[in-house]
VOPAGU-2260 file (C-alpha; in pm, 1 decimal, decimal comma):
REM VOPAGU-2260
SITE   aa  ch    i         X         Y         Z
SITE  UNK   A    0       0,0       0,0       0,0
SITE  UNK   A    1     286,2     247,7      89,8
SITE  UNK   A    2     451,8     125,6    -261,5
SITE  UNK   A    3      80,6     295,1    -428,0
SITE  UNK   A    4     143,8     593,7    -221,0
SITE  UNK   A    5     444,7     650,6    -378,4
SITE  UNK   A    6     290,5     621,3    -737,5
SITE  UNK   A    7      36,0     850,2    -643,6
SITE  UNK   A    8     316,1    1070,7    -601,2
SITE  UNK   A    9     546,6    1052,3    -807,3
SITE  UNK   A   10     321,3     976,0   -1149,0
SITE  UNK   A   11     227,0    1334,4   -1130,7
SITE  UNK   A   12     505,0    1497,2   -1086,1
SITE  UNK   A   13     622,7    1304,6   -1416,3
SITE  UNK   A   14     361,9    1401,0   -1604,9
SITE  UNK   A   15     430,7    1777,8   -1494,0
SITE  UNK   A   16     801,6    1729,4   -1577,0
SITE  UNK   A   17     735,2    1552,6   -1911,0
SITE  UNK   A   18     477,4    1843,5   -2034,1
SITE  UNK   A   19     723,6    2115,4   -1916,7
SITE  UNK   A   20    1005,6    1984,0   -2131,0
SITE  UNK   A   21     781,0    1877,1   -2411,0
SITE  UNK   A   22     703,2    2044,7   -2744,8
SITE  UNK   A   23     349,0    2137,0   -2884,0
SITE  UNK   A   24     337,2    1913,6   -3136,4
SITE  UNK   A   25     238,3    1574,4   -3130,0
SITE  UNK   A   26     404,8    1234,1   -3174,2
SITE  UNK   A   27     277,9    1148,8   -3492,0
SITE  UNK   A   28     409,7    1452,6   -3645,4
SITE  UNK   A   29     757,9    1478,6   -3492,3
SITE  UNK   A   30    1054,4    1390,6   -3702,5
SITE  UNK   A   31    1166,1    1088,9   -3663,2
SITE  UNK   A   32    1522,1     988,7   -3735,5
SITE  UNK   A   33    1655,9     709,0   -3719,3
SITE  UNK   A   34    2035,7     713,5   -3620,1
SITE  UNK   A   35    2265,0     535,6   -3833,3
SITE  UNK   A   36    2535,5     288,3   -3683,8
SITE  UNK   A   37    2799,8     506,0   -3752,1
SITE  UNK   A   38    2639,5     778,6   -3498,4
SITE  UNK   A   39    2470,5     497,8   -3283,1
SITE  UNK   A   40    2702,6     402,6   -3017,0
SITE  UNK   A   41    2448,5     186,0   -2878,6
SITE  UNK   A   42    2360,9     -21,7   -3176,1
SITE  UNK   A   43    2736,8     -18,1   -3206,7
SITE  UNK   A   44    2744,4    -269,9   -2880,2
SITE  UNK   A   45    2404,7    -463,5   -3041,9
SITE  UNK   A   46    2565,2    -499,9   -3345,0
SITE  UNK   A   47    2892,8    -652,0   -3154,7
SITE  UNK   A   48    2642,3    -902,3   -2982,5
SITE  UNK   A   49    2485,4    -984,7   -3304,2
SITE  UNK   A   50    2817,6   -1108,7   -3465,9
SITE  UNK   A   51    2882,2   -1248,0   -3113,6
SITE  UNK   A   52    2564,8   -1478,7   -3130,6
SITE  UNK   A   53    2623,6   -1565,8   -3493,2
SITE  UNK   A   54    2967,9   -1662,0   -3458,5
SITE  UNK   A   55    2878,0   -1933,0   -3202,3
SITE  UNK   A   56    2576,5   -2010,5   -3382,3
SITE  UNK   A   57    2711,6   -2080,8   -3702,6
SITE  UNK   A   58    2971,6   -2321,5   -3829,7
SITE  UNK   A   59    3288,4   -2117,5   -3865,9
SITE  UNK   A   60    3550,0   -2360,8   -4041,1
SITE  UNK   A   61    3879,9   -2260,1   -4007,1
SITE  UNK   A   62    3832,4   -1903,8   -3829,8
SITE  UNK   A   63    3997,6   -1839,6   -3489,9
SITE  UNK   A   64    3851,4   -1646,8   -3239,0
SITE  UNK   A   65    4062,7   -1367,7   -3290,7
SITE  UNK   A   66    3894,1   -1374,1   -3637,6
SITE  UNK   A   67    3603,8   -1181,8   -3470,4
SITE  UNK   A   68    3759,8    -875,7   -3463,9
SITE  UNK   A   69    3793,3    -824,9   -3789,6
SITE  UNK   A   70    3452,0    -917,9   -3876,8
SITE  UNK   A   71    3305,0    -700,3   -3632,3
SITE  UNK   A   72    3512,7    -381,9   -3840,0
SITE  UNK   A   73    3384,6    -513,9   -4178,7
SITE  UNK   A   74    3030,3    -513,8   -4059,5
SITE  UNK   A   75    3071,7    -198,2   -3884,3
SITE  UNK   A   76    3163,4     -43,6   -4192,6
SITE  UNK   A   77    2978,2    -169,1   -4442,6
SITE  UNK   A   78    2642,2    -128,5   -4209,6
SITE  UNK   A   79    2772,8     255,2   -4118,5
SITE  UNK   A   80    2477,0     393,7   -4316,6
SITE  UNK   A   81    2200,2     198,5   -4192,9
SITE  UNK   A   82    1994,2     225,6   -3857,2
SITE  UNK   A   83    2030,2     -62,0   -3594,4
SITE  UNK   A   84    1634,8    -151,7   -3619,0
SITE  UNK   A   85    1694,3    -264,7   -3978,3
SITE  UNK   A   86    2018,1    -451,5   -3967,3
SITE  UNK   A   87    1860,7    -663,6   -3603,2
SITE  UNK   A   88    1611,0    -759,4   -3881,1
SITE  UNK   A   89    1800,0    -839,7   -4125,8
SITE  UNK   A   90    2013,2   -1059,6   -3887,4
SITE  UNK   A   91    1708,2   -1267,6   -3794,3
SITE  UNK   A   92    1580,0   -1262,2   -4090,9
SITE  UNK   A   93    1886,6   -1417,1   -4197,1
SITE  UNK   A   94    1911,1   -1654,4   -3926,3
SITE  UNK   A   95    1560,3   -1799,1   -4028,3
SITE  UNK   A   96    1690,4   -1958,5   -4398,8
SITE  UNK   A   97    2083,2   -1985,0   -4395,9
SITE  UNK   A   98    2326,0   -2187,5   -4256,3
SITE  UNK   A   99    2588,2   -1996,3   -4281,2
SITE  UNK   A  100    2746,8   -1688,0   -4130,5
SITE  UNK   A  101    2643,5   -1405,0   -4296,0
SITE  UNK   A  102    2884,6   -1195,3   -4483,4
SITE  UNK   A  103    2840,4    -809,9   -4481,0
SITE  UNK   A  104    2708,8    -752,8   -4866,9
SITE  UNK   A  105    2430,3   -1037,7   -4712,1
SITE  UNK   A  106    2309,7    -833,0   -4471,8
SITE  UNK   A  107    2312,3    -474,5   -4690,2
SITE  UNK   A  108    2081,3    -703,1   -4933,1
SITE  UNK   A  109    1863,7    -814,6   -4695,4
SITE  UNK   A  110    1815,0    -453,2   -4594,6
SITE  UNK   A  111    1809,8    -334,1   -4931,7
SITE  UNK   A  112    1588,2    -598,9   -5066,5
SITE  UNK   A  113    1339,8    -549,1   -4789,8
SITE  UNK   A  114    1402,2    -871,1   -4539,3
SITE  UNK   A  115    1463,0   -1113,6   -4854,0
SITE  UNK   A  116    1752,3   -1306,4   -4926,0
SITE  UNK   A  117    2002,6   -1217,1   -5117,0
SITE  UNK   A  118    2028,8   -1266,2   -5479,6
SITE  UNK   A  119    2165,3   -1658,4   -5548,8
SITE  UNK   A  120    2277,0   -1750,1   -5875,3
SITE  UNK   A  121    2132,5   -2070,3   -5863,5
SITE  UNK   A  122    1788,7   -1914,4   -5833,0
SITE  UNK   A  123    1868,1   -1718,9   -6130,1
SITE  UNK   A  124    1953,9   -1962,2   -6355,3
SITE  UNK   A  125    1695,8   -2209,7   -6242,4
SITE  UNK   A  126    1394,1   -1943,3   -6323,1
SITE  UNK   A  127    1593,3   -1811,4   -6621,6
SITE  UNK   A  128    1573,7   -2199,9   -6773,8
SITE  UNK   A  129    1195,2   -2155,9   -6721,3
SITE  UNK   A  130    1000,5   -2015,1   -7003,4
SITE  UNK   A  131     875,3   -1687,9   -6991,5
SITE  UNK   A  132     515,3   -1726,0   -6987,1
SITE  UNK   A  133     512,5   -2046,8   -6771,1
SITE  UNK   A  134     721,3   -1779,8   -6486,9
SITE  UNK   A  135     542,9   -1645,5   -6168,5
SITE  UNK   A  136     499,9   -1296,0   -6116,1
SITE  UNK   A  137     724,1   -1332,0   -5772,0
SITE  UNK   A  138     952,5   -1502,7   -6022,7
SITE  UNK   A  139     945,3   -1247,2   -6286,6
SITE  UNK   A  140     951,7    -956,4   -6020,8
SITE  UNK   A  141    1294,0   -1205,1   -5864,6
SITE  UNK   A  142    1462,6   -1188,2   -6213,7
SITE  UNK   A  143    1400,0    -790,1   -6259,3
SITE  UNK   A  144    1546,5    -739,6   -5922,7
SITE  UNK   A  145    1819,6    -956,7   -6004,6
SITE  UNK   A  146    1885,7    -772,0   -6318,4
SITE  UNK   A  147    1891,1    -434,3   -6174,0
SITE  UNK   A  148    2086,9    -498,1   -5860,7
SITE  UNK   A  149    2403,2    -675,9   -6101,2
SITE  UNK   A  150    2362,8    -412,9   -6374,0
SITE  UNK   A  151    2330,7    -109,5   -6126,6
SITE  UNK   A  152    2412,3    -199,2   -5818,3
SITE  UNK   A  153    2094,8     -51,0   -5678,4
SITE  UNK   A  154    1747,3    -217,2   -5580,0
């Protein structure tokens, strides 16, 4: 009961503080930006437990331990423009199909592409034997992507 008294006291004075420091407008109309990694130093750390998790997740033939430094810069750089949200997503969505540590390019597609794989050649030569006509629309959509991403370098 004394633990409620103390709610009943402090609540408000929180709700005082928060008004006095807030801003007019409302939530759904304030900016939102998202911090990159390279200005994140806390999805710096998340991104170092990431790699940590995947490294003793994932067979890792022939890499020592001390390998895990360097694969924590090459992430860190390639992943410098994106926000932390989207590369923990692209993480598990990578840990739900592969088998395999990711490399960094794997995870930039998986961002790019929207939380699907990347590109595999196999796939592309597979639908590519298919005749046109016969082809899904997911399939002709996968081969257009494909196309653009190796010929541009964009999505």
């Amino acid at each position: 009961m004394d633990n409620l008294k103390k709610l009943g006291a402090i609540i408000p004075a929180l709700i005082s503080q928060v008004k006095a420091n807030a801003s007019n407008m409302p939530l759904s109309s304030a900016p939102s930006k998202s911090l990159t990694l390279k200005e994140d130093p806390e999805g710096v750390k998340i991104l170092a437990n990431l790699l940590a998790q995947n490294f003793d997740i994932f067979p890792t033939y022939g890499k020592e331990p001390e390998a895990a430094d360097n694969l924590f810069k090459a992430f860190r750089q390639q992943l410098a423009d994106y926000p932390i949200g989207k590369i923990q997503a692209a993480f598990e969505f990578h840990r739900s199909y592969a088998n395999k540590h990711p490399m960094p390019g794997d995870i930039v597609q998986i961002i790019e592409r929207g939380n699907k794989p990347p590109f595999e050649p196999s796939i592309y030569t597979s639908i590519g034997k298919m005749d046109y006509d016969n082809r899904s629309a997911e399939e002709k959509r996968y081969m257009a992507d494909y196309h653009k991403f190796f010929i541009t370098g964009k999505f």
